[in-house]
Each structure stands twice: as structure tokens, then as C-alpha cells.
N, C-alpha and C positions, 0 to 999 in steps of 0.2 A: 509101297507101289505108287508111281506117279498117279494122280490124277487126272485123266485125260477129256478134252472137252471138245462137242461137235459144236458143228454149224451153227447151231442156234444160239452159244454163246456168242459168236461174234454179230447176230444181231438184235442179242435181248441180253448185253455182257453186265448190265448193273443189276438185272432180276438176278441169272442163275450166280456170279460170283459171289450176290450177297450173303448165299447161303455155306460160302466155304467160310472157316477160321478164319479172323479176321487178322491178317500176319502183313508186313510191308512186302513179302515175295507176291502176296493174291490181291493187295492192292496195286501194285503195279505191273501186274498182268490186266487187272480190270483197267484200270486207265490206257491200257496200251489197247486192249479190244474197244475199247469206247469212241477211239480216234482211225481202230484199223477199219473202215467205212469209203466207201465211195465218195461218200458225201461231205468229207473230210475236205475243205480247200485248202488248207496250208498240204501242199503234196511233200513235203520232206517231212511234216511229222506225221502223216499216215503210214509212209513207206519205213520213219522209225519204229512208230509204234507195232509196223504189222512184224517186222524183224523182231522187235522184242517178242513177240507172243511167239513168233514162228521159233526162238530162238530157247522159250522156256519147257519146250519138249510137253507139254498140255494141251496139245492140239490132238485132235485124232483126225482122219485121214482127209474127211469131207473139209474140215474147220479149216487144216492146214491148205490143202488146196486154192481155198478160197482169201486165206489173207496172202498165198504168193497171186493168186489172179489180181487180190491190191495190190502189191507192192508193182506185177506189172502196168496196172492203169495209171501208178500214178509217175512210174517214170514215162511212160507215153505221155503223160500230160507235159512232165517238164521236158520232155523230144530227149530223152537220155533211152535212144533206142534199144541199143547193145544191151544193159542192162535190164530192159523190160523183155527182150527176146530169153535172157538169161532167167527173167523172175519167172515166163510163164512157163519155159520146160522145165522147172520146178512145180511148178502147178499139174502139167501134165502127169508128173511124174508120182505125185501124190492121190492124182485121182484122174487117170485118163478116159473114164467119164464127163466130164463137165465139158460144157462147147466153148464155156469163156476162154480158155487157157489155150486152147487153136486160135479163137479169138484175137485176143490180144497178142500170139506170138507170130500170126499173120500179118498184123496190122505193123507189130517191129519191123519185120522181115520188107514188107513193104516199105516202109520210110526207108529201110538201109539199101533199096533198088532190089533187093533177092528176091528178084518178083517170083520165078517158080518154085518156090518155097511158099511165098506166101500164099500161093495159090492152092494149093496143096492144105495148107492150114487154114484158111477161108473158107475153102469148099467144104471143107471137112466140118466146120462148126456149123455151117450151112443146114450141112445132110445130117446133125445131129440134132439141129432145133429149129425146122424149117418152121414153128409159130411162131418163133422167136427176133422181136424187130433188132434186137442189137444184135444178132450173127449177120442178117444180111445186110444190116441197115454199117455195120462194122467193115463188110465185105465191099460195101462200094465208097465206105471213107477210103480205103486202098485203094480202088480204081481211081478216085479219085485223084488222090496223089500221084496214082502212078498216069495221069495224062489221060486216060482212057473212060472220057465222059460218056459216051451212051451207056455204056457197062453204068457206071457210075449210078449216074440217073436212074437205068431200072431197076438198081438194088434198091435205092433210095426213097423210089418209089414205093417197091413191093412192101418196107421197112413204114413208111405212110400209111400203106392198107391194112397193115397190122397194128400199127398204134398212130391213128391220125392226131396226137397229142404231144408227138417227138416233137420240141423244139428244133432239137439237135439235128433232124434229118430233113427237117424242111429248111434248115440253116445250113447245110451242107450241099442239098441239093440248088438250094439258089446261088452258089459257086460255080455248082458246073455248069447250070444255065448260062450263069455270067460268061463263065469261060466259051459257051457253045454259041454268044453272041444274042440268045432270048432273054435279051432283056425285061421282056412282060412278065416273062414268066417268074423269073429272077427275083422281078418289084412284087409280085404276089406270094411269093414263097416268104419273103422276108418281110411282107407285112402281117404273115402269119406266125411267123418267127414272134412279131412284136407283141400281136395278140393273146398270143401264148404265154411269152414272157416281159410284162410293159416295162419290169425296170433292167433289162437286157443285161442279166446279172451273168456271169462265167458258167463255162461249162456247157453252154449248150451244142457243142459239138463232140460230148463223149456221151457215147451211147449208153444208156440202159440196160446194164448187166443183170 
């Protein structure tokens, strides 16, 4: 029988895999959960490694879910939208529980203009994790994109109220400032951006899954 792995491997995969047989097929599932991470920047070898793991049938339903919700973040990162709307109804499909995988396949649908689609999946991540700063603070990176800066701003906001330590949402929200012509507001948002983050390293405009 296969051996099948949750959630927690993918984010403690060098404790639990240490305790299987040590074989080249369970080392290289471990090095494939090691890199399938958020926090992974090389995005093509997150979105391999999460494939690999997704791919070695060892995943149980939570685990699988959660490396197709990487494989969608990280082609939103590289703007390969089609493909991240594709990773996350896989995501959904493995566990239509989780708000990520609306999430992320709102935020697709948004880049590719399907704005009432996305809306639909936004809202919906929304009303499934209303503590949660990355569903809304996710919800108005879309607005965003899609032109629609007040929206924009008070997800963005609300997304601040919840974790006033978002880089990522106080760097987003001083675009749509920009865009709305508040300058001040803009120069404050993004000197809190700096404060937060001094060596202004990537990534601070993907949310906090």
C-alpha cells in the first residue's frame, strides 16, 4: 500500500520523511516537499518540485491540495495565468475546503479580465476566511488590476487591520493611491513598505497564504 502523506509533511518534510526507508524514490519526494514552499523564489523549481510530489501519488487529500495551491502561486507569480487558474481547480478539486484555491484561482481569472468569475471566487474565499488578510487583502490585488481602486483600497485596508505587518498590502495599496492621484498617502504607505522590509527584497506583493 502506498504510503500516503498530510499537510504537515509539506511543511516539516525533512522531520517526517526522515523516518521512512531511506530509498532514492523517498529522497526525492523529500527534496521535492522541501522546495514545494511559498517561500521557495526560484518559481519554476517550486512549481517542479510541487508536480513531483503531486505526481508521486503520497499526498493525501489536505497535502495535495495545498502543493496544487503552490503550483498556482507560483505561476501567478511568473503571470502564467491560464495555468494557475488550471493548478488551482485542482486545488479545489482536492479539497474544496481550503479558501486559498478560490483564492488564487480568482486572482487568475482576474489577470485574464474574467472579471465575474473572479468575483465569484474572491468572494467566496472572502466568506470562507473573513480573519484571514490574504483572502481579502488577494481580493483587492484583483480589484486592483482590474481598475477598480476604491474596491481596491478597502480590501486592502481591511487586509492592514488584520495583519498591520503586510508588507505586501501596504505595497499594493500605495499603487492604487498612486493610481487615485494621493500622493501622501502613497509616500506613507511605501515608507512603510521600507520599514517593514529595509532591503526591499521580492515578493512583497504575494500575499500571505
Amino acid at each position: 500500500m502506498t504510503q500516503k502523506l498530510g499537510w504537515s509533511a509539506l511543511m516539516l518534510a525533512g522531520v517526517l520523511v526522515a523516518a521512512w526507508p531511506a530509498t532514492a524514490a523517498t529522497n526525492q519526494i523529500r527534496d521535492a516537499l522541501r522546495n514545494c514552499r511559498p517561500m521557495t523564489e526560484d518559481k519554476q523549481l517550486l512549481i517542479g518540485s510541487c508536480l513531483k510530489a503531486i505526481d508521486s501519488g503520497m499526498l493525501e487529500h489536505d497535502a495535495l491540495a495545498e502543493a496544487w495551491i503552490n503550483v498556482a502561486g507560483g505561476h501567478i507569480a511568473l503571470k502564467e495565468y491560464p495555468a494557475a487558474e488550471s493548478a488551482a481547480a485542482h486545488a479545489i478539486d482536492a479539497d474544496p475546503n481550503k479558501w486559498q484555491g478560490y483564492a488564487n484561482r480568482g486572482l487568475a481569472e482576474a489577470m485574464e479580465q474574467k472579471n465575474d468569475l473572479a468575483e465569484t471566487d474572491l468572494n467566496k474565499a472572502v466568506e470562507m476566511a473573513p480573519k484571514e488578510p490574504g483572502a481579502v487583502g488577494t481580493r483587492g490585488r484583483a480589484y486592483l488590476a482590474e481598475g477598480r481602486l476604491d474596491q481596491a483600497v478597502a480590501d486592502l485596508t481591511a487586509a492592514i487591520a488584520l495583519d498591520d505587518t503586510s508588507a505586501w498590502a501596504y505595497s499594493l495599496r500605495a499603487d492604487a493611491y498612486t493610481r487615485q492621484g494621493k500622493t501622501d498617502l502613497a509616500a506613507t504607505d511605501r515608507a512603510k513598505v521600507h520599514a517593514l522590509n529595509p532591503d526591499d527584497t521580492p515578493g512583497l506583493q504575494k500575499p500571505k497564504m
